[in-house]
N, C-alpha and C positions, 0 to 999 in steps of 0.2 A: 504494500500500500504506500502509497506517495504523502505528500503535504498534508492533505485535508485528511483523507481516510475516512472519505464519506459514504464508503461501504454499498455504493450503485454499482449496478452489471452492464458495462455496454456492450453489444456483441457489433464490432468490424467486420464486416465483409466486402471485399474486392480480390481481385482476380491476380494486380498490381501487388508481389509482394512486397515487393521496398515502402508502399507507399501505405499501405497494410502496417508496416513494422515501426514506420515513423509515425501512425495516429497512434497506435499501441504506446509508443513512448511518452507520447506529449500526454494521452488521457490517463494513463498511470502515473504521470508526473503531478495530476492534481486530484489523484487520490481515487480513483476509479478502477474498479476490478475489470480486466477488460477480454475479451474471448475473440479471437478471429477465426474465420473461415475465408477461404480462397473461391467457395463457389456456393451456389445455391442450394446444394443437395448437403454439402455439410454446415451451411449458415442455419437450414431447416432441422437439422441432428441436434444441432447445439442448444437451439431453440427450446426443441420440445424437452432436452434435457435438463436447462439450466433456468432460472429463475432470471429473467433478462430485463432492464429496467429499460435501456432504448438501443437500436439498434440504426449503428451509420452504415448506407449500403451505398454500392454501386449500381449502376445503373446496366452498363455494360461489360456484362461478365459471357464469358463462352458456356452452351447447353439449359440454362437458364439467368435470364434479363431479371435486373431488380424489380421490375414490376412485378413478375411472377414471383418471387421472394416475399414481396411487401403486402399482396394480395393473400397468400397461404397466413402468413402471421397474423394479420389483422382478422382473417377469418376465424381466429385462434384469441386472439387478444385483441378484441379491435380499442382500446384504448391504449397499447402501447404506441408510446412514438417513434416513430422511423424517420430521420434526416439522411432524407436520399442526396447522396455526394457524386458529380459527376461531372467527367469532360465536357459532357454534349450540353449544349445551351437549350436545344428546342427537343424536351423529351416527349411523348405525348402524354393528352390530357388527362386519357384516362392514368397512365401513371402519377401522374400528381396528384390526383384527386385521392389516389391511397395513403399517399403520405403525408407528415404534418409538417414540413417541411425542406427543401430543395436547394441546396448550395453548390457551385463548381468549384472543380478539385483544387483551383487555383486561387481561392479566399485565404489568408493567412491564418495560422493558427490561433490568434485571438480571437475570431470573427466562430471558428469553428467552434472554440470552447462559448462562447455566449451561445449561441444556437443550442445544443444541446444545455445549458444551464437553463434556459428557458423553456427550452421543451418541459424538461426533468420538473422545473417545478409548475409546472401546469399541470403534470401528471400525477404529483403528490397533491394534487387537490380533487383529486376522483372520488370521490367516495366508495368507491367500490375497492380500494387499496384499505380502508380501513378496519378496521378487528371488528365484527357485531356483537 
């Protein structure tokens, strides 16, 4: 655990492993427990195995597309957040409409950590997260 040791699970998935290995460093460096997958078939493994608080995807992976990723989770969890990360500017709509929000791989990494801080705490106000 990093800095904060704020005890969230983000699951990374891209296909890019350098780029995979460098969001791993920077969200463990502010305290975040973090899981990567290379593709869609083991980003959906991890999923269903691990308790996941939001997940950064790519958009454009080989065998299965983010969209297809972002669609099966939310089917699953449709209150987790998903900040779909990606080269292509013009994804389509209907994949945006899955997710809760859309950044290109090229935002620097403070832009990247507010995004998901803002997601995270929008999602800690669910009610459905709370103990009955």
């Amino acid at each position: 655990m990093g800095a904060k040791g704020n005890g969230l699970v983000i699951l990374c998935v891209d296909d890019e492993a350098v780029g995979l290995s460098i969001r791993k460093l920077i969200l463990e460096s502010q305290g975040y427990c973090v899981f990567t997958a290379e593709n869609g078939p083991d980003a959906l493994a991890l999923f269903s195995a691990e308790m996941i608080d939001l997940v950064v995807l790519d958009y454009a992976m080989p065998g299965m597309h983010g969209g297809v990723v972002a669609e099966k989770m939310k089917a699953v969890k449709p209150a987790l957040p998903i900040l779909m990360l990606s080269a292509y500017v013009d994804l389509p709509s209907e994949t945006l409409a899955l997710v809760d929000k859309y950044l290109t791989k090229g935002e620097p990494p403070p832009v990247l950590l507010a995004a998901i801080a803002e997601l995270l705490k929008d999602d800690r106000q669910i009610p459905a997260r709370a103990i009955a």
